[in-house]
SETORMI-539870 format. One line per field, with one value per residue: residue in three letters; x, z, y of N, C-alpha, C in turn. Coordinates in pm, whole numbers, plus 50000, padded with zeros to 5 digits. Atoms other than C-alpha are relative to their C-alpha. Example, Ala and Ser with C-alpha at 12.3 -4.5 7.8 and 13.67 -1.06 7.14 Angstrom:
<dovos>
fiba = [ALA  SER]
n_xx = [50089  49918]
n_zz = [50000  49994]
n_yy = [49881  49881]
ca_xx = [51230  51367]
ca_zz = [50780  50714]
ca_yy = [49550  49894]
c_xx = [50090  49923]
c_zz = [50000  50073]
c_yy = [50120  50109]
</dovos>
This chain:
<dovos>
fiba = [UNK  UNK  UNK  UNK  UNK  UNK  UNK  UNK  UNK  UNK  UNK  UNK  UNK  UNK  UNK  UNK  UNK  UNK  UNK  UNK  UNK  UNK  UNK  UNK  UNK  UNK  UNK  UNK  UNK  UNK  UNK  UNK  UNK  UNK  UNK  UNK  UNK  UNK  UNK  UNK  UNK  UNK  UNK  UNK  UNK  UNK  UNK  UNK  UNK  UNK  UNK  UNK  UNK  UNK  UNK  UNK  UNK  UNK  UNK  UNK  UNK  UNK  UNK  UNK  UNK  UNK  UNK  UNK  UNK  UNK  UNK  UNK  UNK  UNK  UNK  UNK  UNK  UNK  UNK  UNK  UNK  UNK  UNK  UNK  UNK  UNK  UNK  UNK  UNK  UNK  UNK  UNK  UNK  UNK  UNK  UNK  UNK  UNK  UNK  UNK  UNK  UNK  UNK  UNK  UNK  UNK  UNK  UNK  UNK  UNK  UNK  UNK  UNK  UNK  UNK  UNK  UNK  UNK  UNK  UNK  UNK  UNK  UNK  UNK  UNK  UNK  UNK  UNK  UNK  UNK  UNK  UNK  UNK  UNK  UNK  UNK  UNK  UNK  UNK  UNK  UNK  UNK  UNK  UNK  UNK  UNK  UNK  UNK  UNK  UNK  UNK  UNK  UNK  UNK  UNK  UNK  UNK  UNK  UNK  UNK  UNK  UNK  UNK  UNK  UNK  UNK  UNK  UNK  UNK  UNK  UNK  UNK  UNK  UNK  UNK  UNK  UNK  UNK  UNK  UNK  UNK  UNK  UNK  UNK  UNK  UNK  UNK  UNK  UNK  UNK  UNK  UNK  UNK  UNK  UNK  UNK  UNK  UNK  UNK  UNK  UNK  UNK  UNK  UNK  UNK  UNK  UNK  UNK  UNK  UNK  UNK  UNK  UNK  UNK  UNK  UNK  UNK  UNK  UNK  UNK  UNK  UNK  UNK  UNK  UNK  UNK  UNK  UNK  UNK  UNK  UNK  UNK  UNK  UNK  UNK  UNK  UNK  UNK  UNK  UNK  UNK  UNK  UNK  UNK  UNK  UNK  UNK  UNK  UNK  UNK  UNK  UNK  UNK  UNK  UNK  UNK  UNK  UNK  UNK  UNK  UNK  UNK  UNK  UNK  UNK  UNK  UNK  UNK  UNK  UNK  UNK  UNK  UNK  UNK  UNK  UNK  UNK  UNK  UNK  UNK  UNK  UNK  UNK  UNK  UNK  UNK  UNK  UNK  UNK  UNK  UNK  UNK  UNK  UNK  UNK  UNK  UNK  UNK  UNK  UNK  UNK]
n_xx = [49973  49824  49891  50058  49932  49895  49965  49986  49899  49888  49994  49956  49864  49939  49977  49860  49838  49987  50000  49870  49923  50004  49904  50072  50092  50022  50121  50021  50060  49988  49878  50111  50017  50059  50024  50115  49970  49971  49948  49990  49912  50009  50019  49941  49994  49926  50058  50073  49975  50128  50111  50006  50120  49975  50006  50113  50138  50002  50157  49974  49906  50043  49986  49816  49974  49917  49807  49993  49850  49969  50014  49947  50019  49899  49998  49863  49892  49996  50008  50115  49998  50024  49892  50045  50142  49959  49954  49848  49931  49934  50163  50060  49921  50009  50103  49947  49954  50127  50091  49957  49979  50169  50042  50098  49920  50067  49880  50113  49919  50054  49942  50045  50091  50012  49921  49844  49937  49874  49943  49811  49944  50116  50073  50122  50056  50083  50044  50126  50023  49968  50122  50135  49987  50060  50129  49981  49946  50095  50042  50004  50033  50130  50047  49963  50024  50118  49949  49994  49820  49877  50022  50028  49895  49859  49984  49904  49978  49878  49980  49891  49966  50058  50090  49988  50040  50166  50017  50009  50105  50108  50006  49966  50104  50093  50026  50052  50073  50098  50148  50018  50071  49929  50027  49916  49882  49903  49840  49937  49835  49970  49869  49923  49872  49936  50113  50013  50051  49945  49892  50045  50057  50129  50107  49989  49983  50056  50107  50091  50018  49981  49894  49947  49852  49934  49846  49938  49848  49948  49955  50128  50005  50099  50061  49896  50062  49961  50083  50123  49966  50065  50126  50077  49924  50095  50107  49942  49972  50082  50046  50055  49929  49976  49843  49940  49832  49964  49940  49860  49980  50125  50071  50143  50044  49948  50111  50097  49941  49974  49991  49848  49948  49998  50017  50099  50028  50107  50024  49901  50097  49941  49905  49915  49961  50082  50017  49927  50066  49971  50057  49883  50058  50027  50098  50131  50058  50022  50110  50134  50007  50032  50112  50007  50014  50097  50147  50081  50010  50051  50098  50034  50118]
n_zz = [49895  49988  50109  49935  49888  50035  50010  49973  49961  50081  50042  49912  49971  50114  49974  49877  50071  50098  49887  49996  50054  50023  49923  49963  49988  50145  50011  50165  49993  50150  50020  50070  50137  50079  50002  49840  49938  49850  49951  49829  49929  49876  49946  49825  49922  49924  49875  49914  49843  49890  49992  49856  49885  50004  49920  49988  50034  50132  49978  49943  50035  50075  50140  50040  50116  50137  49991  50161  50054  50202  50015  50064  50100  49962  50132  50034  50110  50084  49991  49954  49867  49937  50077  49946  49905  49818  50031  49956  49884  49966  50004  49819  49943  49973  49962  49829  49991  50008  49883  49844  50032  49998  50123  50055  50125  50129  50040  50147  50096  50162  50108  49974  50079  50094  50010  50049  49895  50027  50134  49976  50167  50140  50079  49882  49965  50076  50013  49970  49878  49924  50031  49884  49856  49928  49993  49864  49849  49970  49972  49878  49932  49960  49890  49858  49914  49948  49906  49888  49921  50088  50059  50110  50020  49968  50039  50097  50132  49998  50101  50033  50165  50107  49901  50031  50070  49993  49890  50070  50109  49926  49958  50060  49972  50131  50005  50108  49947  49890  50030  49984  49809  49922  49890  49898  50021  50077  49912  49974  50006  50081  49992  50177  49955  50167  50119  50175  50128  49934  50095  50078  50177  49999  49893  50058  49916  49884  49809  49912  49883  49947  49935  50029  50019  50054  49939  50059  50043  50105  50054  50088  50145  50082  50004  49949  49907  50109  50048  49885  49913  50107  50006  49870  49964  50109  49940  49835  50053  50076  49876  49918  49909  50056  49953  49976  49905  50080  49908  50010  49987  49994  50147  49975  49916  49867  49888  49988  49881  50028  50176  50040  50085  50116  50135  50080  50137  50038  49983  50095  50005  50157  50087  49986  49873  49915  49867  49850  49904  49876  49876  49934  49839  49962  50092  49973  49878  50013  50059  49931  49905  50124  50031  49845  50002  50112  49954  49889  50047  50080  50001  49919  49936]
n_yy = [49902  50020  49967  49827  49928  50055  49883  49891  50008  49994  49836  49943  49985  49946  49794  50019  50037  49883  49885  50035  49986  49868  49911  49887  49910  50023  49939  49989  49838  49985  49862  49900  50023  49991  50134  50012  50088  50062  50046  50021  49890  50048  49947  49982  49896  49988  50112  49958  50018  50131  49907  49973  50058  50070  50025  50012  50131  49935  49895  49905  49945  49935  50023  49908  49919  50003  49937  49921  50024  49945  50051  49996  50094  50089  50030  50085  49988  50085  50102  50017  49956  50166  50117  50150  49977  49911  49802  49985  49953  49843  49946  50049  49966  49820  49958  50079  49905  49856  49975  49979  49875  49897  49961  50107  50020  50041  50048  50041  50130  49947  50078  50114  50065  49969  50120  49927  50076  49921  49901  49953  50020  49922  50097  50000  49868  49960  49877  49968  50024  49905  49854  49990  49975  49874  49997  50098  49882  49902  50091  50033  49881  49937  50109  49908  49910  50029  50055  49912  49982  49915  49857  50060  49923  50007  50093  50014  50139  50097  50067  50096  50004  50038  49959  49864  49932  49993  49873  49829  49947  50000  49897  49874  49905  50020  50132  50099  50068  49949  49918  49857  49899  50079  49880  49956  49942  50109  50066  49957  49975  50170  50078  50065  50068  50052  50019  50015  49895  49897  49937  49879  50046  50026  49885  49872  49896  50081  49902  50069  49892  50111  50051  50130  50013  50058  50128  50107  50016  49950  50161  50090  50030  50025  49856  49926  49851  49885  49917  49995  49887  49921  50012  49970  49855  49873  49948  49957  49860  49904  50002  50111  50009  50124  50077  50109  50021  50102  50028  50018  50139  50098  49977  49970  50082  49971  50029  50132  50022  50164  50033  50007  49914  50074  49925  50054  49973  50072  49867  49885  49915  50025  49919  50103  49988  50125  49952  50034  49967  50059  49893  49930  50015  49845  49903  50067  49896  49872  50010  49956  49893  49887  50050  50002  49771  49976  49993  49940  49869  49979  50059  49990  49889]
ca_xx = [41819  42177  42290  42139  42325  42646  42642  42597  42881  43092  43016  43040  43384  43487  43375  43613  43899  43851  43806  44086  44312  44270  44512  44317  44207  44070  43830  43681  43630  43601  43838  43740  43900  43728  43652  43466  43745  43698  43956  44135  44289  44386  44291  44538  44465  44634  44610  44338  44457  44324  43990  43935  43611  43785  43726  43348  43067  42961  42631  42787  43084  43074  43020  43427  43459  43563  43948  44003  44351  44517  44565  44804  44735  45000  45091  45306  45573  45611  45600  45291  45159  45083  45389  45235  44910  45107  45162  45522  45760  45853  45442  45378  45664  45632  45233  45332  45527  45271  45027  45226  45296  44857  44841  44545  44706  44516  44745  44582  44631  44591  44732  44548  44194  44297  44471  44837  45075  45403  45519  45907  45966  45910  45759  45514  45437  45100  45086  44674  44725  44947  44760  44446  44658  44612  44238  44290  44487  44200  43942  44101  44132  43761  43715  43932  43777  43419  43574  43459  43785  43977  44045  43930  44163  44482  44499  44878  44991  45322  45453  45690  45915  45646  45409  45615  45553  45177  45224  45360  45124  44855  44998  45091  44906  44743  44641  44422  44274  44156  43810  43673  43468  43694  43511  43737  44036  44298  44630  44788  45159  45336  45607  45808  46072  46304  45980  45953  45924  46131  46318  46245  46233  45925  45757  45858  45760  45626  45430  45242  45090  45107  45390  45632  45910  46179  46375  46625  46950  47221  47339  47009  47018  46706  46548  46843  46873  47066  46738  46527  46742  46658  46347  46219  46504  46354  46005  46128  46260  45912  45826  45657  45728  45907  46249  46491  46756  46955  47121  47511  47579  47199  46990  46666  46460  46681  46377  46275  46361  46597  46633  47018  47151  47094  47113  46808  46842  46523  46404  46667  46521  46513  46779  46999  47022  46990  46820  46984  46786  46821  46780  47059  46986  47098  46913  46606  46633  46714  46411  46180  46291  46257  45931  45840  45887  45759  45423  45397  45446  45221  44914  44926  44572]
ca_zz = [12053  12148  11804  11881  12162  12058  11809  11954  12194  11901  11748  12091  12133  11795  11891  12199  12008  11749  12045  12191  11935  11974  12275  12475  12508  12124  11994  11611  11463  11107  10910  10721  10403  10060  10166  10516  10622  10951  11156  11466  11724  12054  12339  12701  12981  13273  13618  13823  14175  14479  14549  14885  14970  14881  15208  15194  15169  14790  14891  15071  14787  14641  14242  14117  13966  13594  13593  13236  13074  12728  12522  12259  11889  11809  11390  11300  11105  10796  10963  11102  11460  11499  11490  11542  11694  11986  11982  11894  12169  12106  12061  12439  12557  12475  12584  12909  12948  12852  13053  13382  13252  13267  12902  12731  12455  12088  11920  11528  11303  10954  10790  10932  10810  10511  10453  10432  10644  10559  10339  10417  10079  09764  09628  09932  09949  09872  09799  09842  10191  10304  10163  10359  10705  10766  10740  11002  11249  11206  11275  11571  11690  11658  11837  12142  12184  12216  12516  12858  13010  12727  12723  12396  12342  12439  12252  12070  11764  11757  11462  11335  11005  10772  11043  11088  10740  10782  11074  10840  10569  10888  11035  10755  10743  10353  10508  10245  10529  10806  10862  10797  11195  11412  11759  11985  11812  11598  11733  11987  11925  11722  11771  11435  11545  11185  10991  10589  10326  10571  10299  10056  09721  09844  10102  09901  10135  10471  10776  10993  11293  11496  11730  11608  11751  11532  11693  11452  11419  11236  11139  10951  10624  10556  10672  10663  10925  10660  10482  10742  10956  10632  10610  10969  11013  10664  10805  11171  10941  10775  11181  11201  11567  11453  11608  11579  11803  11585  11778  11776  11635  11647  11334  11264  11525  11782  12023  12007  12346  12275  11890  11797  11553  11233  10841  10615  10279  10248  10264  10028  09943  09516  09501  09660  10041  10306  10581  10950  11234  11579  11979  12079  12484  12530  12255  12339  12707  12602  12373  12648  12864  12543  12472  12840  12830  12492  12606  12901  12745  12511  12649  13013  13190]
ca_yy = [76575  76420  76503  76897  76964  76727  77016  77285  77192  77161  77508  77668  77508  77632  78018  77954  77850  78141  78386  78242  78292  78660  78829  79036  79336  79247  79515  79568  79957  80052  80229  80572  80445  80401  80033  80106  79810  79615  79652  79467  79665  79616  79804  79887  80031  80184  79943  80070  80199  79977  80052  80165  79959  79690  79493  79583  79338  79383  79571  79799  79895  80234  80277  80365  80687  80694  80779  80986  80920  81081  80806  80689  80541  80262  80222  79939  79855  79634  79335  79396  79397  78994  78743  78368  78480  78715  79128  79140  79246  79599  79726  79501  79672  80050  80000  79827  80130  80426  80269  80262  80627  80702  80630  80424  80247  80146  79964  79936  79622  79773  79414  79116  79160  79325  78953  79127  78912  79159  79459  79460  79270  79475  79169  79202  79588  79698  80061  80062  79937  80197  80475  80370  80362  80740  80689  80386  80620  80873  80592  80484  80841  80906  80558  80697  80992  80821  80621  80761  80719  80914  81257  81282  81635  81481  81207  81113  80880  80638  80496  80244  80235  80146  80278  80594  80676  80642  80890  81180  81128  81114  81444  81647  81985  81885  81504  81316  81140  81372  81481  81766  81775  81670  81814  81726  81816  81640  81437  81619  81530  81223  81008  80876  80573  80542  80636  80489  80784  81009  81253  81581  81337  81165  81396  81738  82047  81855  82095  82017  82224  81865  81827  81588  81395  81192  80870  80718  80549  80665  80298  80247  80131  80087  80414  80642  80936  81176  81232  81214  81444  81700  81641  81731  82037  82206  82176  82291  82611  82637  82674  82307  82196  81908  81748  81475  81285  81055  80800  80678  80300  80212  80068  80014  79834  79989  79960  79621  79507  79138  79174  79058  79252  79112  79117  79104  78992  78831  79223  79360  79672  79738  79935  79617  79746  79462  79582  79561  79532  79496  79643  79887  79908  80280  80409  80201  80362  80705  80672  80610  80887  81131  80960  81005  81465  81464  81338  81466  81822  81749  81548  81592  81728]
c_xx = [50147  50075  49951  50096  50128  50063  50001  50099  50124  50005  50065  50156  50141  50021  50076  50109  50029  50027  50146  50136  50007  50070  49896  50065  49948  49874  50001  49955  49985  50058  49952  50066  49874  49923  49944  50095  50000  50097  50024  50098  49991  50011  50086  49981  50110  49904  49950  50057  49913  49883  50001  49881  50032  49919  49857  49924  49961  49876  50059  50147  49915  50014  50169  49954  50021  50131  50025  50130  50020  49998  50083  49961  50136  49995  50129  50051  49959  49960  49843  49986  49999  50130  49916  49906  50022  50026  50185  50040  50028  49860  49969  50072  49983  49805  50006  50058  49944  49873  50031  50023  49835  49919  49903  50050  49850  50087  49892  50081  49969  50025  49863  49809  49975  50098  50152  50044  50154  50050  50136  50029  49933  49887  49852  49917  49874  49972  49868  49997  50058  49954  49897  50059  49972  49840  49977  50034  49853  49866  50009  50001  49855  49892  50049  49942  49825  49996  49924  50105  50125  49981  50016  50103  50135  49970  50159  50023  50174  50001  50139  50114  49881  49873  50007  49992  49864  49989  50043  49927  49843  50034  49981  49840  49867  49921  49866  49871  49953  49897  49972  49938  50093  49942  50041  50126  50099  50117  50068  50144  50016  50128  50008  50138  50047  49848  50051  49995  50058  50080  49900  49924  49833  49863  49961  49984  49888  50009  49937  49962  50019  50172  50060  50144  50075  50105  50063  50147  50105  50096  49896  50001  49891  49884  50114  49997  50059  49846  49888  49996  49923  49872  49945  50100  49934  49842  50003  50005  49875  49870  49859  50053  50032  50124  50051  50137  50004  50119  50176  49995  49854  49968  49903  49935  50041  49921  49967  50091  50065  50049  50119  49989  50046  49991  49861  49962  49884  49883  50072  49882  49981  50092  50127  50078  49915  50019  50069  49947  50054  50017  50201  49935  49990  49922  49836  49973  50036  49887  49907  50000  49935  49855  49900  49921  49919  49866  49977  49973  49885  49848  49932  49877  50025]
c_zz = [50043  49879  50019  50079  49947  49896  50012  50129  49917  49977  50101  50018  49889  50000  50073  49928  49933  50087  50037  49914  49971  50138  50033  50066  49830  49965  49821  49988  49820  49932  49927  49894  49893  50044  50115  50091  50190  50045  50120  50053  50156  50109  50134  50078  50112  50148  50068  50141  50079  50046  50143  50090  49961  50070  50044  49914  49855  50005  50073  49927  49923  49850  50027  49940  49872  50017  49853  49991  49858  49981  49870  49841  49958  49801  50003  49953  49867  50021  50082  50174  50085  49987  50054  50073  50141  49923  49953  50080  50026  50001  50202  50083  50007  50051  50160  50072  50014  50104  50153  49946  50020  49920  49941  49863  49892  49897  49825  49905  49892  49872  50001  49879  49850  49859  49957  50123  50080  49882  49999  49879  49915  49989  50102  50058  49923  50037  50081  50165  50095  49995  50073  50144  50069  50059  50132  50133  50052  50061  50142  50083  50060  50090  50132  50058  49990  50125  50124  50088  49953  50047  49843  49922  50008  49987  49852  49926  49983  49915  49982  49890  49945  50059  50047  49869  49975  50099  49940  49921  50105  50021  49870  50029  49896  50054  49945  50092  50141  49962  50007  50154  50017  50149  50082  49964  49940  50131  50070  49994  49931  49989  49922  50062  49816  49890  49842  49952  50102  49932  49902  49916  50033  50113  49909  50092  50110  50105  50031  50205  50158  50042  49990  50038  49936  50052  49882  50012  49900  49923  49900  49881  49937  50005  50043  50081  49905  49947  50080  50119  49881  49994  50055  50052  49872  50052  50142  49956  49938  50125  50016  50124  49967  50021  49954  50076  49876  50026  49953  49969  50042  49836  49990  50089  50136  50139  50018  50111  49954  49867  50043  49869  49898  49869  49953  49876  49949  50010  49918  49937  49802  49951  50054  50171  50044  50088  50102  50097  50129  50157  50040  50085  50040  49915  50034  50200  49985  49931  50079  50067  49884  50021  50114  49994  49913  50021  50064  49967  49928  49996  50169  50024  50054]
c_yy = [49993  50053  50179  50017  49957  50179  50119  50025  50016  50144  50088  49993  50071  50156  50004  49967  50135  50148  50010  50048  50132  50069  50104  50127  49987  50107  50013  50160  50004  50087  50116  50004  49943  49865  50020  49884  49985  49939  49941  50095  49917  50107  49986  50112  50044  49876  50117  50026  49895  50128  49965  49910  49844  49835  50009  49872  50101  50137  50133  50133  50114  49983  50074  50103  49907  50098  50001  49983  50097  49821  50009  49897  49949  49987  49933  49990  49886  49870  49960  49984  49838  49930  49887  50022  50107  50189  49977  50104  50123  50047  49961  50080  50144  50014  49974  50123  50199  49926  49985  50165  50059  50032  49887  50038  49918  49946  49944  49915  50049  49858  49881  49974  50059  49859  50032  49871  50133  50093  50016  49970  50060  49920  50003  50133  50012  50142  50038  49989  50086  50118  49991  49978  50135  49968  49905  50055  50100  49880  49952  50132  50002  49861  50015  50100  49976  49885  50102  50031  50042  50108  50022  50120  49986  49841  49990  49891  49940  49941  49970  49986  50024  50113  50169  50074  49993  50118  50128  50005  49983  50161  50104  50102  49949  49791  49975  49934  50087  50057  50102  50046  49926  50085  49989  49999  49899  49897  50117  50022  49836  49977  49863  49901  49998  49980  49967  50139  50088  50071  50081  49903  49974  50062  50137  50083  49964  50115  49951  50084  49852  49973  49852  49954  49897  49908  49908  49985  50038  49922  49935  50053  50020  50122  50069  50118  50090  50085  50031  50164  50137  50025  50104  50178  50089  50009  50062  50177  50070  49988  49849  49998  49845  49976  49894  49941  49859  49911  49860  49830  49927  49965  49958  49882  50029  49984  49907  49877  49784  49959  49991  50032  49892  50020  49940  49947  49964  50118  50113  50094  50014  50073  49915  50041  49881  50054  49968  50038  49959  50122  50070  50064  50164  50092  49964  50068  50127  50058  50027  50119  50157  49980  50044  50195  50006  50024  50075  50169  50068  49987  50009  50079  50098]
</dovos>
């Protein structure tokens, strides 16, 4: 009987550790690629006003309303959404941010339980895995808008480099990975920081009825704004609503609140560019304010 319980103290303390090692708000959904994969995601909300019966004896408090929000899906970059078991800094930071803004954030890990760590190095890209991120975006969509506290119609998508090119092959008009019901309505609007695959060669003739806006540097090497700018102005002409601001002496990462401006060769790309990352302050607050109208134009009740 001592050895019974002995272990079932152990086990218990083992699910606590494992738990543990998960950053909350931790939730599981499944993706609507070929593989049904189970993913992690992490769920933010906005802070609850004070409740008025505060100060009442519990018997006497009323039930809260439900307080309905839009709600933003979160696609990461190359490096993925975990560093050392924590959110990295620029994801905590722009949700920290949308939800003092009124926004319920979903922030989707597409790497972890598909055992990816990082795609920045060739040697480390897997094609299959970025192809099934649309399906992941859509996934977490149709997990937002079965939320009671979403508005399940005004729901927008945020993406990263690697992450912003999962967000044009999510929006485009022809996307691979949206469903055919969608009953409360696709992505309302999407915001691309220095998206991957941003250019004619590998897009070709990119629409999209999905409001899209474009943040990149015009110092970045590694997703250049030249083709990018192209890109998003020829679909603009084939009346997508689709913008870009492309910002002075930034380069990629420009948002990531603390980064020092650094080289990458351990990322060289295969055509022998070494990436350069790092936070440039005025672009990273002219960002949010952009980021800020955008939404609200787009998602507000």
């Amino acid at each position: 009987m001592v050895r019974l319980v002995a272990l079932l103290l152990l086990l218990t303390s083992a699910g606590l550790a494992r738990a543990e090692e998960k950053p909350l708000p931790w939730i599981r959904f499944t993706s609507l690629d070929v593989s049904h994969t189970v993913l992690d995601g992490y769920l933010f909300r906005p802070p609850l006003p004070p409740d008025p019966d505060a100060e009442l004896p519990v018997a006497q408090r009323r039930p809260r309303p439900i307080e309905r929000h839009p709600a933003i899906v979160f696609l990461h970059g190359c490096g993925g959404l975990m560093a050392h078991g924590k959110i990295g800094a620029r994801d905590r930071a722009w949700a920290a941010s949308l939800n003092a803004m009124g926004y319920v954030v979903l922030m989707v890990d597409s790497f972890t339980t598909r055992g990816v760590h990082q795609m920045c190095a060739p040697s480390h890209y897997q094609r299959t895995v970025f192809d099934a991120r649309p399906f992941d975006a859509y996934a977490a969509l149709l997990y937002l808008q079965a939320l009671p506290d979403v508005f399940g119609d005004r729901i927008g998508l945020m993406g990263w480099s690697e992450g912003g090119g999962a967000l044009l092959a999510t929006i485009r008009q022809r996307s691979v990975a949206r469903p055919a019901y969608l009953p409360q309505g696709d992505f309302r609007a999407a915001v691309g920081f220095y998206p991957a695959r941003c250019n004619l060669r590998q897009q070709g003739p990119w629409i999209s009825s999905i409001p899209l806006l474009v943040l990149t540097g015009f110092d970045d090497v590694w997703t250049p704004a030249a083709p990018c700018r192209a890109l998003i102005e020829t679909a603009a002409a084939s009346h997508s609503p689709a913008s870009i601001a492309v910002y002075p002496d930034a380069v990629h990462d420009f948002d990531w609140p603390g980064m020092p401006v650094v080289r990458r060769p351990d990322y060289t790309t295969e055509n022998g560019i070494i990436p350069i990352q790092g936070e440039n302050a005025a672009a990273r607050e002219d960002a949010l304010h952009r980021v800020q109208e955008f939404l609200a134009g787009h998602l507000a009740p």
